[in-house]
Backbone as a ProteinNet text record, in pm:
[ID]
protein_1_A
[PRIMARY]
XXXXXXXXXXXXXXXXXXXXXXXXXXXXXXXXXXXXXXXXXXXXXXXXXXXXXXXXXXXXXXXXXXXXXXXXXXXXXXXXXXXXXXXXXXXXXXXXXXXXXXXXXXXXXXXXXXXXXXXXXXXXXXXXXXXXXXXXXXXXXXXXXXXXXXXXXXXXXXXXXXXXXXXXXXXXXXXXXXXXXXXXXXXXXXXXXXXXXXXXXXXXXXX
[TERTIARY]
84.5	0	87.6	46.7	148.4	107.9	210.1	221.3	164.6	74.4	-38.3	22.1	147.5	226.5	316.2	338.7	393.8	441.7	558.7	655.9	700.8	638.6	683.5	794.7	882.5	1017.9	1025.9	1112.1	1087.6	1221.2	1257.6	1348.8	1423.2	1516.5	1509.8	1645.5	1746.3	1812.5	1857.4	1929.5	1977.1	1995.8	2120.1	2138.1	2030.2	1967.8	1827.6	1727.8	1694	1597	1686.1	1804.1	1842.3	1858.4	1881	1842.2	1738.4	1677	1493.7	1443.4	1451.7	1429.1	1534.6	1655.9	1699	1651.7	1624.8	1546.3	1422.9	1342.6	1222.3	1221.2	1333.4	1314.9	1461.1	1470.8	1524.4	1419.2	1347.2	1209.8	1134.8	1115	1058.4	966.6	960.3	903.8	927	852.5	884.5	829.7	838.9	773.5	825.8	884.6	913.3	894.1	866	827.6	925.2	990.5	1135.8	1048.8	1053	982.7	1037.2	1118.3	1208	1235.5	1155.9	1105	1241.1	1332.9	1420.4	1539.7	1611.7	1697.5	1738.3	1868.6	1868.8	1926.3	1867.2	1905.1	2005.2	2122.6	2226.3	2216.5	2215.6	2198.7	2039.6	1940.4	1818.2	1860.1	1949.8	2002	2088.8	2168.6	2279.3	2189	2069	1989.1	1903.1	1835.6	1744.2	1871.2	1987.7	2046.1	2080	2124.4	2144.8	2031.6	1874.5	1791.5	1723.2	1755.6	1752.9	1875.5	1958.6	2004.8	2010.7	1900.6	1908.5	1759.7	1720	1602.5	1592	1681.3	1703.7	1830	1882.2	1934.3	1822.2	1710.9	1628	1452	1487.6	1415.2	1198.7	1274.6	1171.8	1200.2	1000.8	937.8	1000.3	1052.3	1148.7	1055.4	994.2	923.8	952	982.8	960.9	883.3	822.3	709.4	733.9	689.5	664.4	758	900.8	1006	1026.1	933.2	935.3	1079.1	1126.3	1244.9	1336	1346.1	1456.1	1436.9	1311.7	1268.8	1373	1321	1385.2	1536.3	1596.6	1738.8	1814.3	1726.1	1809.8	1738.2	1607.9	1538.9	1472.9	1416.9	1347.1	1191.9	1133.4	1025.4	878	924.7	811.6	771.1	684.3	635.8	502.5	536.7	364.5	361.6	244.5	226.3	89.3	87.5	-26	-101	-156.5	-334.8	-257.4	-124.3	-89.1	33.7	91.2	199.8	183.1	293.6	277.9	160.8	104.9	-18.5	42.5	-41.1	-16.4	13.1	-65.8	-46.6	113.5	167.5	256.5	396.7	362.2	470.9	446.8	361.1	353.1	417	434.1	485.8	655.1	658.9	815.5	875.8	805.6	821	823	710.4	670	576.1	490	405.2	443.9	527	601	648.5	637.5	688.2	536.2	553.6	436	385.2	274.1	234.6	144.3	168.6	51.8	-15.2	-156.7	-236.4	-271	-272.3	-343.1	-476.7	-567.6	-726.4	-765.3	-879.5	-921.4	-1057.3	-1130.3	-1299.9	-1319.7	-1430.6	-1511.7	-1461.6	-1466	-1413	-1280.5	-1207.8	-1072.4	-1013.9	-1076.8	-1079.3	-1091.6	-1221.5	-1277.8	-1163.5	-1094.3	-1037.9	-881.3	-866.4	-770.5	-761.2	-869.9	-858.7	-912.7	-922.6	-936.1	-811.6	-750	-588.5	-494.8	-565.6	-487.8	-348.7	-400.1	-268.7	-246.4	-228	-158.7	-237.6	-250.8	-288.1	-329.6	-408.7	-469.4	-422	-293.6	-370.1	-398.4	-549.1	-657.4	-601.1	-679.9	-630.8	-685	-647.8	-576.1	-697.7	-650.5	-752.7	-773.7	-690.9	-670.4	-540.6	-575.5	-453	-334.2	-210.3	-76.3	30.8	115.4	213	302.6	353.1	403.8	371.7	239.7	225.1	176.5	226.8	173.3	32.2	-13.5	-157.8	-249.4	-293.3	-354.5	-501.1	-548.6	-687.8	-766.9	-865.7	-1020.3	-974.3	-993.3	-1020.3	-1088.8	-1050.6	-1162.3	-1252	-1140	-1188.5	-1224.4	-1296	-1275.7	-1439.3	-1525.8	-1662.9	-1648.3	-1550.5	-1507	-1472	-1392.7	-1313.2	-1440.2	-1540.8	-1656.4	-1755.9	-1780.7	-1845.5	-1774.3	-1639.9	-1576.8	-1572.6	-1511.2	-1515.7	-1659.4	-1783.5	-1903.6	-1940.8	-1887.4	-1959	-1834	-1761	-1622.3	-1687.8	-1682.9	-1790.9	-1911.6	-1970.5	-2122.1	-2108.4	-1993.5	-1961.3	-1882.5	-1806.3	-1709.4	-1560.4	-1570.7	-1389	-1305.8	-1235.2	-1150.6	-954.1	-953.7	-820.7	-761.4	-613.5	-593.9	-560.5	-636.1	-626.4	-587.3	-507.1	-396.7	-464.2	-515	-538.6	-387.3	-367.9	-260.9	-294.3	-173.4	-250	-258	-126.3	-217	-207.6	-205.9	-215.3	-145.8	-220.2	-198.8	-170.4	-140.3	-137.7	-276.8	-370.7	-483.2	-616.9	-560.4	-645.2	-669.9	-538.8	-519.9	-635.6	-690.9	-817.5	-908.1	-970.5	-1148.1	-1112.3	-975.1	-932.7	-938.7	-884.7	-898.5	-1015.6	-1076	-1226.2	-1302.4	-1283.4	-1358	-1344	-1274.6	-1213.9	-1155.2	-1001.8	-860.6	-795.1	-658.8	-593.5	-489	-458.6	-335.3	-349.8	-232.4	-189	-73.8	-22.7	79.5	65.5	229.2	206.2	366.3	403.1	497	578.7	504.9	579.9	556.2	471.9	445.5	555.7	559.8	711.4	844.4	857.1	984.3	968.4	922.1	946.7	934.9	877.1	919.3	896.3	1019.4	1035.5	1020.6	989	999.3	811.1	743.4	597.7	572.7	711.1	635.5	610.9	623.8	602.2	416.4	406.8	261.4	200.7	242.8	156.1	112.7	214.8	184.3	93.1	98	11.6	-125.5	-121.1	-316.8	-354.2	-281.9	-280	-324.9	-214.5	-302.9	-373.8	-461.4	-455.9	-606.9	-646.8	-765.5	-752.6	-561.3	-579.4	-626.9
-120.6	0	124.9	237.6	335.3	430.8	464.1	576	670.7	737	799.3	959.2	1000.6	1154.1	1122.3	1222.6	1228.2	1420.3	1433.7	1519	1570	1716.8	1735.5	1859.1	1829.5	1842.2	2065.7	2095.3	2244.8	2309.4	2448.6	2483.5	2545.4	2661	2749.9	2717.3	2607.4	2537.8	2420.8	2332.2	2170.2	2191.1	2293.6	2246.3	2255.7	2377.4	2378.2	2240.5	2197.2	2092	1944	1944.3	1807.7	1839.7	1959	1999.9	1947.8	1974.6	2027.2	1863.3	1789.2	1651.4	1589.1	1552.3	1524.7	1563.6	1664.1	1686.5	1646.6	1635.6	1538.1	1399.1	1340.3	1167.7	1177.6	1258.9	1252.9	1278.9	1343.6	1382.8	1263.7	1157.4	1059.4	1003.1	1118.8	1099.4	985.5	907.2	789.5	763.5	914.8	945.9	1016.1	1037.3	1190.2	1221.8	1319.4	1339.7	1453.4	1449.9	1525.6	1627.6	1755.4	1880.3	1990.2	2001.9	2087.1	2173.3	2319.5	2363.5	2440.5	2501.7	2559.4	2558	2388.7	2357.4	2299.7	2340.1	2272.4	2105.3	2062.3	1874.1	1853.1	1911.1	1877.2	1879.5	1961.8	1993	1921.1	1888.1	1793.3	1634.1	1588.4	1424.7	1465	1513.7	1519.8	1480.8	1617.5	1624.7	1457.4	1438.6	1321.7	1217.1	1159.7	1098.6	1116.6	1217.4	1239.5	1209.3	1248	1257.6	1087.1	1029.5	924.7	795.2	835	766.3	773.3	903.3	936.7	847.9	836.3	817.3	616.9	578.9	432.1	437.7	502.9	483.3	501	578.8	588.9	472.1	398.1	316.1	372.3	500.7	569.6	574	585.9	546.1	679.4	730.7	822	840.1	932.5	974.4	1087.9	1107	1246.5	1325.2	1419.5	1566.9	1517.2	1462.9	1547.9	1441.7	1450.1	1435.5	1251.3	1192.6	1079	1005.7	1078.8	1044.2	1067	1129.8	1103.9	1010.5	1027.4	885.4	745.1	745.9	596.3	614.3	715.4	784.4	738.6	748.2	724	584.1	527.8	386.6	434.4	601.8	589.7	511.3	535.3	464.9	508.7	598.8	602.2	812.1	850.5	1005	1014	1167.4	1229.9	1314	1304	1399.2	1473.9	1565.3	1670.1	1659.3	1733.2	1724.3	1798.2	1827.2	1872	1821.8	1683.1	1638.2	1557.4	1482.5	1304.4	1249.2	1218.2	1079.7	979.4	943.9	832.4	633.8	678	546.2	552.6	644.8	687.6	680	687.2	691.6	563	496.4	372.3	305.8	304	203.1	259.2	377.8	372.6	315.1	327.6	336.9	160.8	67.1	-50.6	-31.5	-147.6	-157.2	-197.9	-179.7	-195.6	-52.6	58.4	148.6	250.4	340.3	383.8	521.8	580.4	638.8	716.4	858.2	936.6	1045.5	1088.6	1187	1276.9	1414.5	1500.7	1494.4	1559.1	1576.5	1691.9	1731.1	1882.5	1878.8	1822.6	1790.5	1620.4	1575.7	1453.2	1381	1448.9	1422.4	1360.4	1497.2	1437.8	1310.5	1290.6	1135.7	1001.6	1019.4	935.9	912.3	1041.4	1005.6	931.4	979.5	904.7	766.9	745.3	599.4	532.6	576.6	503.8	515.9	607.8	627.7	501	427.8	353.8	387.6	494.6	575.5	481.3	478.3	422	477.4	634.8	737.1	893	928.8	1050.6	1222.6	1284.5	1429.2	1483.1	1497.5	1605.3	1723.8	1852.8	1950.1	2065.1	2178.9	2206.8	2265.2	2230.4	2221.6	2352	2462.4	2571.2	2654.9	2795.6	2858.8	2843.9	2815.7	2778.8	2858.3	2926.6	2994.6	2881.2	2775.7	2693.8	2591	2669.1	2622.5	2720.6	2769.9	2832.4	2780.7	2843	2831.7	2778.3	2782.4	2655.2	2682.1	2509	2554.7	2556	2564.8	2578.5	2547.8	2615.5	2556.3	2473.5	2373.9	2282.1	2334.4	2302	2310.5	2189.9	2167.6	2063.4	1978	2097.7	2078.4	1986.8	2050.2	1991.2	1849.4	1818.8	1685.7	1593.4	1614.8	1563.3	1497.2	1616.6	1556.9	1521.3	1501.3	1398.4	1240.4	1215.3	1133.9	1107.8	1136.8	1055.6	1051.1	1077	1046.1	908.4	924.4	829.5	703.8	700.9	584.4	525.3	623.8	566.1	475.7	542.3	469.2	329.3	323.7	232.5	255.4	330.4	355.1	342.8	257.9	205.9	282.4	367	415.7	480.7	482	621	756.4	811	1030.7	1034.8	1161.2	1237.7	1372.8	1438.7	1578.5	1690.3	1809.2	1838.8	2016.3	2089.4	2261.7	2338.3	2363.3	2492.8	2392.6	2274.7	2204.3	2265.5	2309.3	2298.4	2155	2177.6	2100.5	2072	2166.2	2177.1	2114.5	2098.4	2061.6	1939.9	1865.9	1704	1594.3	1643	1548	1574.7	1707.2	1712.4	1642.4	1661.3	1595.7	1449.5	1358.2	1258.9	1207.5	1242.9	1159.6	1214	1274.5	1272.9	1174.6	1031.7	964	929.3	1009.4	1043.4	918.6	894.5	819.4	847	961.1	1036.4	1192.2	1231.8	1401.1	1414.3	1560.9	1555.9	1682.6	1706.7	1831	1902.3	2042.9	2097.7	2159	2305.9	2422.7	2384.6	2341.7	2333.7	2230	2096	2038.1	2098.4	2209.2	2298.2	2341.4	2424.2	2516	2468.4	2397.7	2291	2139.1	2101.5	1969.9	1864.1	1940.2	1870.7	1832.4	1865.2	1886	1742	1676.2	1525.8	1452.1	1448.9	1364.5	1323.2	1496.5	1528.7	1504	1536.3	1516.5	1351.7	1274.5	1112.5	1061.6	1130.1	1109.7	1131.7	1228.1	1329	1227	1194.8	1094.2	961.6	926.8	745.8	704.1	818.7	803.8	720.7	687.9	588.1	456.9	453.1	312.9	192.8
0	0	0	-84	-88.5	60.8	65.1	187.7	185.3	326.6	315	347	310.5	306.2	211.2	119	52.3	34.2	32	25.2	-153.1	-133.4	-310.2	-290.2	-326.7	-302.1	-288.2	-284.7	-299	-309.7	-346	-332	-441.1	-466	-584.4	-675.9	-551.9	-646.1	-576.4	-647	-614.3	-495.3	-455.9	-314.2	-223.2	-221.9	-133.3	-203.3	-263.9	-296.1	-248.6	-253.9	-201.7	19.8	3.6	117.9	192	160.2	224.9	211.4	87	89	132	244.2	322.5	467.1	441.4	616.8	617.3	524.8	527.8	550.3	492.3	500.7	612.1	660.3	839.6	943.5	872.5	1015	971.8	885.3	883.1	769.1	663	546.9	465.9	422.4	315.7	175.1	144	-16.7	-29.2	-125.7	-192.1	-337	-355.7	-482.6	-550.7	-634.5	-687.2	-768.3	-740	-827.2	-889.7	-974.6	-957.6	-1145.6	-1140.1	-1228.2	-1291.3	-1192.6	-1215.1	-1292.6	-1301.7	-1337.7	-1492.3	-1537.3	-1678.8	-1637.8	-1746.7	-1756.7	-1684.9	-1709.9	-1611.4	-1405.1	-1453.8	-1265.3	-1212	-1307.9	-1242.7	-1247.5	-1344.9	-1341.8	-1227.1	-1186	-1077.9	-965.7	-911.2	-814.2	-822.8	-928.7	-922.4	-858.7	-930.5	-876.6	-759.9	-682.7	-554.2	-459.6	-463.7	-400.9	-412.9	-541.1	-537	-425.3	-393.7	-355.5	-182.1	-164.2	-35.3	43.1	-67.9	-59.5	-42.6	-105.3	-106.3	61.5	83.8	203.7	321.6	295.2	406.9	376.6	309.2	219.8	214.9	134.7	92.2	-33.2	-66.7	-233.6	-299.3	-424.2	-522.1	-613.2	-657.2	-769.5	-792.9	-911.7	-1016.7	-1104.6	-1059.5	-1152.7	-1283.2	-1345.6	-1505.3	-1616	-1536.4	-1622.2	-1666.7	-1746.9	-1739	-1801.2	-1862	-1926.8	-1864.1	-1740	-1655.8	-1512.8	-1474.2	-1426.3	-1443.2	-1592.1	-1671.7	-1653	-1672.7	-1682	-1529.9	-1429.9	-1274.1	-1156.8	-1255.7	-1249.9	-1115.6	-1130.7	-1038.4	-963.9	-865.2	-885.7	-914.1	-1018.6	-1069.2	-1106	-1167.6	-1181.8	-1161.1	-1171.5	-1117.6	-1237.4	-1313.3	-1402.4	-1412.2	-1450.4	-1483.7	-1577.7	-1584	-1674	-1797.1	-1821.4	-1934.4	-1960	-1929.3	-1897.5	-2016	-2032.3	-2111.7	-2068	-2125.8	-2130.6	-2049.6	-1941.8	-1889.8	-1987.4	-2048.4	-2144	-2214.6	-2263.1	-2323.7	-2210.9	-2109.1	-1987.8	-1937.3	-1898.1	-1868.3	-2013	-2112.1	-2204.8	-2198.6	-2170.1	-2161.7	-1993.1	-1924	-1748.5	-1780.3	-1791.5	-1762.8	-1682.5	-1629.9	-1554.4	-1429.7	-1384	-1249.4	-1187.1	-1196.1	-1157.4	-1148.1	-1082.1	-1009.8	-1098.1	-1147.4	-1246.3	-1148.4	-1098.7	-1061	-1148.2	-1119.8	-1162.6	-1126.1	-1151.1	-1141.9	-1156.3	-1085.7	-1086.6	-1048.1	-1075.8	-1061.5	-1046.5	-1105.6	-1090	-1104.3	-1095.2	-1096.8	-1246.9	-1334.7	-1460.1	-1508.3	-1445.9	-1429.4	-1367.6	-1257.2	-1195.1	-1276.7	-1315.5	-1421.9	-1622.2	-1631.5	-1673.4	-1641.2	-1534.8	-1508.9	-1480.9	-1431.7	-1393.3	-1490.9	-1638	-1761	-1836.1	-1808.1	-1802.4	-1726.7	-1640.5	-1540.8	-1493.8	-1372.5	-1283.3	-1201.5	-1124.1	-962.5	-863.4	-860	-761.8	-854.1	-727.5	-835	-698.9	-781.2	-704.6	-712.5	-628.1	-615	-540.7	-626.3	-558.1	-669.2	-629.6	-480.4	-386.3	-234.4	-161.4	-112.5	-124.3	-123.5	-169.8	-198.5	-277.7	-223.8	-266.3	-286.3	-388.6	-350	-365.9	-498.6	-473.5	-476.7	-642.9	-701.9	-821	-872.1	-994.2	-1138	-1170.7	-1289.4	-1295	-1226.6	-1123.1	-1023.8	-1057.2	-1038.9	-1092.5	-988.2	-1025.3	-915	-773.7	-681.8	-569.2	-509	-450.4	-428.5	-285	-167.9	-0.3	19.4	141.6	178.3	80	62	19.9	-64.2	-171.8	-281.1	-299.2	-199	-171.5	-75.9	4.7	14.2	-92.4	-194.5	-272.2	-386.5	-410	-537.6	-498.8	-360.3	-304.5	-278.8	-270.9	-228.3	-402.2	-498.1	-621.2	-674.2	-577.3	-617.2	-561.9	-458.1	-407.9	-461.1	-535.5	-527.2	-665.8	-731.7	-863.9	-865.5	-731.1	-661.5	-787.5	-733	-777.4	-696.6	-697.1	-610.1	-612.7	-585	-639.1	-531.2	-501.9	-353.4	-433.9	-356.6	-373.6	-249.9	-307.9	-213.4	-212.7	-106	-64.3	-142.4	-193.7	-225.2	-228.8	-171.3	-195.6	-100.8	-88.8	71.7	175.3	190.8	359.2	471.5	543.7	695.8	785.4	932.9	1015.6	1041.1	1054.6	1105.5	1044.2	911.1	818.6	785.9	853.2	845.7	849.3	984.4	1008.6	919.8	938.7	832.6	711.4	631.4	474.4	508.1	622.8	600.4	639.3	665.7	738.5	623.3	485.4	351.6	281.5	363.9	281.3	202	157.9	95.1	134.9	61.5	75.6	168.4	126.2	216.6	168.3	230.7	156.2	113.9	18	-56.2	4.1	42	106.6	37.7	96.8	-13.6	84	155.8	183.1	304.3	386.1	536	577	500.1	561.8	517	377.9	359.5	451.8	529.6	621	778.5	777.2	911.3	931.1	866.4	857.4	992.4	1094.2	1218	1284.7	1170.8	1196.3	1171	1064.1	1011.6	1125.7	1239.9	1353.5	1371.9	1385.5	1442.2	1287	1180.3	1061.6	1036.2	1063.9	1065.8	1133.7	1257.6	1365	1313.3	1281.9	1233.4	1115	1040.9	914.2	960	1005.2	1070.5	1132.4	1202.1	1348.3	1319.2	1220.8	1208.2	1133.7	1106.1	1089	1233.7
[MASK]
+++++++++++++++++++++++++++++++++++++++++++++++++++++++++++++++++++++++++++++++++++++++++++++++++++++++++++++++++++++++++++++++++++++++++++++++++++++++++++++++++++++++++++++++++++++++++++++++++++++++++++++++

């Protein structure tokens, strides 16, 4: 079962992004997700390899934004792509079917296509405004994430969503008791990586 936090990496260059995802999978994180908009090819294979290998020393899951071809390039485990990214079908035939394929979602629709897409995982979002992404679409709230998930159900879609956007500490519980899989969170563990304790806690606390 994939891990119910997941960490999307941050930071304005390599050293701060291998940074910041080292102090995450030291405070206890076991996902990470490599995001990194800034850099040319060179300095993102260096970083992916680096963050990759930090990540197999702390035997946490390695995924990469977007970049499916460098994925394959450092045998990571797997990408997250967007509603304007590579086609999932198209990345799954270069990836294989062994390596982990996430989605973006934005409405009821988007879901539905994805999981005719056959992702792995879908992130929903954003649950509120976020600094941290360019064009961001609709806001959901929590309303939002209530009623995708009760139309997700009634259809029986069986898939894990990740809450993603703006998360707070505070926000942990109402998101998971909408019945989410987990959350994907960004700037709240950049900026205090020592919260993952209490964030695990608010997260499991109904397994």
């Amino acid at each position: 079962m994939f891990s119910k936090l997941q960490y999307i990496s941050q930071g304005k260059t390599a050293e701060e992004q291998l940074y910041n995802i080292h102090q995450a999978l030291d405070n206890g994180c076991d996902w990470i997700q490599l995001r990194f908009k800034n850099g040319n090819p060179q300095e993102l294979f260096t970083l992916a390899e680096a963050a990759k290998t930090l990540c197999e020393e702390y035997l946490a899951t390695f995924i990469i934004n977007d970049k499916v071809d460098l994925a394959l390039q450092v045998n990571a485990d797997g990408v997250h792509l967007g509603l304007n990214d590579m086609k999932i079908e198209e990345a799954r035939n270069i990836l294989g079917n062994h390596k982990i394929i996430g989605g973006t979602a934005n409405t009821l629709e988007d879901v539905l296509l994805r999981i005719k897409e056959n992702c792995d995982y879908i992130g929903l979002g954003p649950f509120r405004f976020t600094t941290t992404k360019d064009n961001l679409s609709p806001i959901l709230g929590l309303q939002g994430y209530l009623n995708i998930v009760a139309q997700m159900k009634a259809q029986n879609m069986d898939i894990p969503v990740y809450a993603i956007g703006g998360i707070q500490l505070e926000d942990i519980e109402s998101l998971m008791e909408t019945g989410i899989h987990g959350i994907a969170i960004s700037g709240l563990i950049t900026e205090s990586p020592q919260l993952l304790t209490q964030l695990n806690e608010k997260i499991y606390v109904n397994i």
